[in-house]
C-alpha positions as CSV (number, residue, x, y, z in Angstrom):
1,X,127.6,132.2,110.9
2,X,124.8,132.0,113.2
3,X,122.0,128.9,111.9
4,X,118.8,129.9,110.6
5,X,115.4,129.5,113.0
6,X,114.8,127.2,110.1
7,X,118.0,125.4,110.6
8,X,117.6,124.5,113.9
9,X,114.0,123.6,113.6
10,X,113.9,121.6,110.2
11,X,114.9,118.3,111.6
12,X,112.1,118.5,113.6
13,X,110.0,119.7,111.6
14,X,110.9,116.9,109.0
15,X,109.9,114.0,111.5
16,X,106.4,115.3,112.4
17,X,105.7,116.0,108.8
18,X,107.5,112.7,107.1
19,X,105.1,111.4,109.5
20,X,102.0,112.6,108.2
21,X,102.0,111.0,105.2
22,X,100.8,107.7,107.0
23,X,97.7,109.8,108.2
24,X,97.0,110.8,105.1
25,X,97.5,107.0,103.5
26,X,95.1,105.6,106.2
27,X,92.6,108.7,105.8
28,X,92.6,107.3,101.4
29,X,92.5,103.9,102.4
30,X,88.9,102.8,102.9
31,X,88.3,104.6,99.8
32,X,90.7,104.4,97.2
33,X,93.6,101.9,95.4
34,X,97.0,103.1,96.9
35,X,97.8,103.4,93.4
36,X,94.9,105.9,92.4
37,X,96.1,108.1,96.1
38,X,99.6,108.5,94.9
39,X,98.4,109.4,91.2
40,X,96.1,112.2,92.8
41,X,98.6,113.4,95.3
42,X,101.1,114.3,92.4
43,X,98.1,115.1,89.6
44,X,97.6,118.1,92.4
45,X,101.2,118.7,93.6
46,X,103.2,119.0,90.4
47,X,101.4,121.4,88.8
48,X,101.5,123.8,91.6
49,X,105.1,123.2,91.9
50,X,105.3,124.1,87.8
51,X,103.1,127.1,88.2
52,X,105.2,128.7,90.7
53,X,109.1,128.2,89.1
54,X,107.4,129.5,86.0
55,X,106.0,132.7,87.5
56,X,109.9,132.6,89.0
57,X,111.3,132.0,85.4
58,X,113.8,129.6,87.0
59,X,115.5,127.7,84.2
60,X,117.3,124.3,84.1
61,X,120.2,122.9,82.3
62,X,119.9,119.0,81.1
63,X,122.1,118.0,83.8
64,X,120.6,119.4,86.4
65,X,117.0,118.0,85.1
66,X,118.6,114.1,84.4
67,X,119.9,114.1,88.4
68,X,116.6,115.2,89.8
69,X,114.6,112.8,87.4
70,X,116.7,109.7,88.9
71,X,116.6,111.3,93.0
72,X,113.0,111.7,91.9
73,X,112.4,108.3,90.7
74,X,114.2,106.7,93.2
75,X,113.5,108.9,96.6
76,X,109.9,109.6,95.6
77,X,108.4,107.1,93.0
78,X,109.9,104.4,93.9
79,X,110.1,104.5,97.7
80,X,106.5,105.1,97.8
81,X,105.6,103.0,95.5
82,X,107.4,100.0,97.5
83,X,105.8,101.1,101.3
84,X,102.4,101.7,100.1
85,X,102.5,97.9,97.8
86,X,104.0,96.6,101.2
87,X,100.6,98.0,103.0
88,X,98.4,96.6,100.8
89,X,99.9,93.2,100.5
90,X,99.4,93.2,104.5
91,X,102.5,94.1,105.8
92,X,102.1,95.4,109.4
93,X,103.0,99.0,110.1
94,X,105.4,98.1,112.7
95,X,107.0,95.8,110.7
96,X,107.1,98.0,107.5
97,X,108.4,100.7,109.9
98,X,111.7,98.2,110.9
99,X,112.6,97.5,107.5
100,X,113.1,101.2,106.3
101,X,114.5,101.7,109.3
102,X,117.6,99.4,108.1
103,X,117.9,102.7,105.8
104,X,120.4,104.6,107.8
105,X,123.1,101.8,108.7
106,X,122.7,101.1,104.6
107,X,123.5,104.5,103.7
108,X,126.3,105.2,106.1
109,X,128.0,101.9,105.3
110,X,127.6,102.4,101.6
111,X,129.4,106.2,102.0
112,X,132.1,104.9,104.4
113,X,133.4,102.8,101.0
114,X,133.7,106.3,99.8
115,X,135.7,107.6,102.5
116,X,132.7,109.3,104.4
117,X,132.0,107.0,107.3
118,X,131.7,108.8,110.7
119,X,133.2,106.7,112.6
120,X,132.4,104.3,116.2
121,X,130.4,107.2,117.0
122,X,128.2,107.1,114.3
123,X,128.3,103.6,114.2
124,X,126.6,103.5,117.9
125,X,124.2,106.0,117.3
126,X,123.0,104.2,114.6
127,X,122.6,100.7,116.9
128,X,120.7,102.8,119.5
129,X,118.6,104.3,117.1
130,X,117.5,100.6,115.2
131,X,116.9,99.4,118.9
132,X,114.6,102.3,119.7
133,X,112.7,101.7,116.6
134,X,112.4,97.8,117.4
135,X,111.2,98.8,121.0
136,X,108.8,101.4,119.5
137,X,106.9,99.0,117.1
138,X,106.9,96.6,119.8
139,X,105.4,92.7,118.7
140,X,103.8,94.4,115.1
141,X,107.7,94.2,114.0
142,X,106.9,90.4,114.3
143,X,103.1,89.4,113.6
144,X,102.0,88.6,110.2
145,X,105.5,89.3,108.2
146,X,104.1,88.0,104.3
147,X,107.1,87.5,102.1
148,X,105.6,90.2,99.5
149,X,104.6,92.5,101.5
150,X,108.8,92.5,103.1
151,X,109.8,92.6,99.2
152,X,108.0,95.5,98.6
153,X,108.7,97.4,102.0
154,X,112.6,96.4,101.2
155,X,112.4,97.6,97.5
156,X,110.6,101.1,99.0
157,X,114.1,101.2,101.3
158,X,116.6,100.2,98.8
159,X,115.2,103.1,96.7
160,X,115.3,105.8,98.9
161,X,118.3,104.6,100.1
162,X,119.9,104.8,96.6
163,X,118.5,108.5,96.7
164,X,120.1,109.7,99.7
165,X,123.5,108.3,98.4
166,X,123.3,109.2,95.1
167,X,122.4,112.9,96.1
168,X,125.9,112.6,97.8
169,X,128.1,111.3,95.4
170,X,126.7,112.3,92.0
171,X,127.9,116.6,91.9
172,X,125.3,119.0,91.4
173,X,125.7,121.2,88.4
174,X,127.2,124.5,89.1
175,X,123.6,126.0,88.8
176,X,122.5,127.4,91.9
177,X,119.2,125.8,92.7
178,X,116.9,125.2,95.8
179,X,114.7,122.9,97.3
180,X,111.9,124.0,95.4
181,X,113.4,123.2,92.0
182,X,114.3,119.8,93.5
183,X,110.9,119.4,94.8
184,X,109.3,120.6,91.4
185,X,111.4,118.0,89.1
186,X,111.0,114.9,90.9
187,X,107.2,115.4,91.4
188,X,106.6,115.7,87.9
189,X,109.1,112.6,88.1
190,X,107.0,110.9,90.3
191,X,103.7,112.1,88.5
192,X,104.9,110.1,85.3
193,X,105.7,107.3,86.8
194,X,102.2,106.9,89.2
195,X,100.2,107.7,85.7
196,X,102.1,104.8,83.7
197,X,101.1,102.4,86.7
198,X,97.8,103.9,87.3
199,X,96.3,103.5,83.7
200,X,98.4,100.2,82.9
201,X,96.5,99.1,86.3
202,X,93.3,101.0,85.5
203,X,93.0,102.6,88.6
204,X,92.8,106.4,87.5
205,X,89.4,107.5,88.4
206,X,89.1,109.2,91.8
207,X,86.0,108.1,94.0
208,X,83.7,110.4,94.7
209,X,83.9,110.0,98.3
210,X,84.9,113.6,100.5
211,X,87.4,111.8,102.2
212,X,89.3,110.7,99.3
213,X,90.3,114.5,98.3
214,X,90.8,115.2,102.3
215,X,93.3,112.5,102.2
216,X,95.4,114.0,99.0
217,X,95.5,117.2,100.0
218,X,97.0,116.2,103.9
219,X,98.9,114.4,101.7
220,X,100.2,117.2,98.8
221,X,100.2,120.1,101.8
222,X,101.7,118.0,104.8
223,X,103.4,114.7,103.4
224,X,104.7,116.5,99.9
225,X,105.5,120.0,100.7
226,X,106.5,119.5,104.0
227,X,107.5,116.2,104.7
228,X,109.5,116.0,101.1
229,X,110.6,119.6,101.3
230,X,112.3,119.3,104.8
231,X,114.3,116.2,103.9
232,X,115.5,117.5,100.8
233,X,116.4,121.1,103.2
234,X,118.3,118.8,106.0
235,X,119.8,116.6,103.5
236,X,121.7,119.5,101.9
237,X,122.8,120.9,105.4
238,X,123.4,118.1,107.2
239,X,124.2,115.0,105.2
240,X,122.4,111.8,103.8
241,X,123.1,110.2,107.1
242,X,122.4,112.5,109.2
243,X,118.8,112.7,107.3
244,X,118.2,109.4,107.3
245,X,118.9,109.0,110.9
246,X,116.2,111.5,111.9
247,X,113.6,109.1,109.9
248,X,114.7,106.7,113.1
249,X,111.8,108.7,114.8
250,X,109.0,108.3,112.6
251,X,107.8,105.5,113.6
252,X,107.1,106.6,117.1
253,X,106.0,110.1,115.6
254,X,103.4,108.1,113.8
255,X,102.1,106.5,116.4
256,X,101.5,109.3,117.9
257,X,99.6,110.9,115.1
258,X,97.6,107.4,115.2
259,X,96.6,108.5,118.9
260,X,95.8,111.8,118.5
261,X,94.0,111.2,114.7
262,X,92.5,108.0,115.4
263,X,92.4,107.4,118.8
264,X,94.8,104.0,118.5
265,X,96.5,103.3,121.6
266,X,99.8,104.5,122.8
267,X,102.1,102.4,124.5
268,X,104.6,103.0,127.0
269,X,107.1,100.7,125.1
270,X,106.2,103.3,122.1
271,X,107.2,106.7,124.2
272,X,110.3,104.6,125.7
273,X,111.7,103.7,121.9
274,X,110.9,107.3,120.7
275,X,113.4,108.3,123.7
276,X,115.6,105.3,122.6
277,X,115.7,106.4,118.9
278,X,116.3,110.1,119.6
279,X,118.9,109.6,122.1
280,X,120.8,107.5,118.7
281,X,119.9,110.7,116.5
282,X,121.6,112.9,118.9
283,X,125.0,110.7,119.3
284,X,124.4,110.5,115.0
285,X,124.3,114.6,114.7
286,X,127.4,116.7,113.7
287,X,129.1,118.9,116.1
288,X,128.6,122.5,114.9
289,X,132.4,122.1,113.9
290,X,131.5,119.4,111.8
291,X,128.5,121.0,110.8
292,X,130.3,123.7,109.8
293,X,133.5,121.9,108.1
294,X,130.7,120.1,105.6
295,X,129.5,123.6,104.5
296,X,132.9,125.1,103.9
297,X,134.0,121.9,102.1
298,X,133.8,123.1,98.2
299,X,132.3,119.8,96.6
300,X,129.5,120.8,99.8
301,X,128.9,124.2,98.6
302,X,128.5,122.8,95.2
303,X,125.6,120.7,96.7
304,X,124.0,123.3,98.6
């Protein structure tokens, strides 16, 4: 069967839009606690999400809602929750940007004790991408490194890590559900958990600053919706590897949106990892025949 427009287009699509989110977390930070940006951005998101799969009268069993509630609290909660505490505690981008880019090689060595490891292959395109990324952030990878702020980024990793291989291993009910049932469960998830941490912190109040509601809804529209919403799509067709791979590009991506947002410089050593990095991406991607033996594999379709 022939792939989707969307299919080929959605790991791209994923990169630029993964990427946003750092826009809209440095549009929110002059402004507001990161705490009080992540409580707003689901305080608007989830109840959209809940609006529309009511007027769709989807349904959910218990099992289905327990899986996404521990993806979601993991992949969305607690990854963000680690980067944006790394940020504040000073961590540089570049060097937040080469801890969770440890994620991939953790995720494929984790599912190769499972019998899914791809292989030398995958194992060099996975070295090429980490060195692209090191090239890309340049000497920030190295300047300032506090020991909290590399907890926290670490912790953000290990739990979206723990997402992309749990989504692999633990079966999906036999209920046929989409991305936006996904995305709807683990943003009320994630709205929970921001709220608990929010008033225990007492950091709830929005300011009343413009910019602070520009910054949540880049970051519902682009960074939720999008960003979120492609990398639960290419994660289902492709593979937790494979998805995790593609994130080798963000850091470069970001950059980019730094340049053309902010006016912050753009390197050459930035433009030659981004090459770097997507040349490992491209030696990481499935054939089509692999591609296409994933989606006829019957514990796949039961994903999908």
């Amino acid at each position: 069967m022939r792939k989707s427009l969307l299919g080929h287009l959605a790991p791209a699509l994923l990169v630029v839009l993964w990427s946003s989110g750092f826009v809209g977390a440095t549009f929110a930070a002059p402004v507001a606690p990161v705490t009080t940006t992540l409580l707003w951005r689901y305080v608007v998101a989830a109840p959209l999400m809940l609006i529309v799969v009511l007027a769709l009268r989807r349904r959910y069993g218990l099992r289905y809602l327990r899986r996404e509630a521990v993806l979601g609290a993991l992949g969305q909660a607690g990854y963000l929750y680690g980067v944006f505490r790394a940020v504040e505690a000073g961590l540089p981008a570049g060097t937040a940007a080469l801890l969770a880019s440890l994620q991939p090689a953790l995720v494929a060595v984790v599912l190769s004790r499972f019998g899914k490891g791809g292989g030398r292959r995958q194992t060099v395109g996975l070295a090429i991408g980490f060195a692209g990324v090191a090239l890309a952030v340049g000497p920030d990878a190295v300047a300032g490194t506090g020991t909290e702020g590399a907890l926290w980024a670490l912790a953000g990793m290990l739990s979206l890590s723990a997402a992309a291989v749990l989504g692999d291993l633990w079966p999906a009910p036999d209920e046929k559900h989409d991305v936006l049932d996904s995305l709807t469960v683990q943003g009320v998830v994630a709205l929970a958990f921001f709220a608990v941490v929010a008033f225990a912190s007492g950091q709830t109040a929005p300011p009343a600053d413009p910019s602070f509601w520009l910054a949540v809804a880049w970051l519902v529209g682009l960074a939720f919706f999008g960003g979120y919403g492609m990398y639960l799509y290419v994660q289902r067709t492709r593979g937790p590897v494979a998805v995790s791979t593609w994130l080798y590009l963000t850091p470069a991506v970001s950059a980019a949106w730094a340049w053309a947002m902010f006016g912050e410089r753009l390197s050459l050593l930035t433009v030659a990892g981004f090459a770097i990095s997507l040349a490992g991406v491209l030696v990481v991607r499935p054939t089509p025949d692999r591609e296409q033996t994933r989606r006829d594999h019957p514990l796949a379709a039961a994903r999908s």
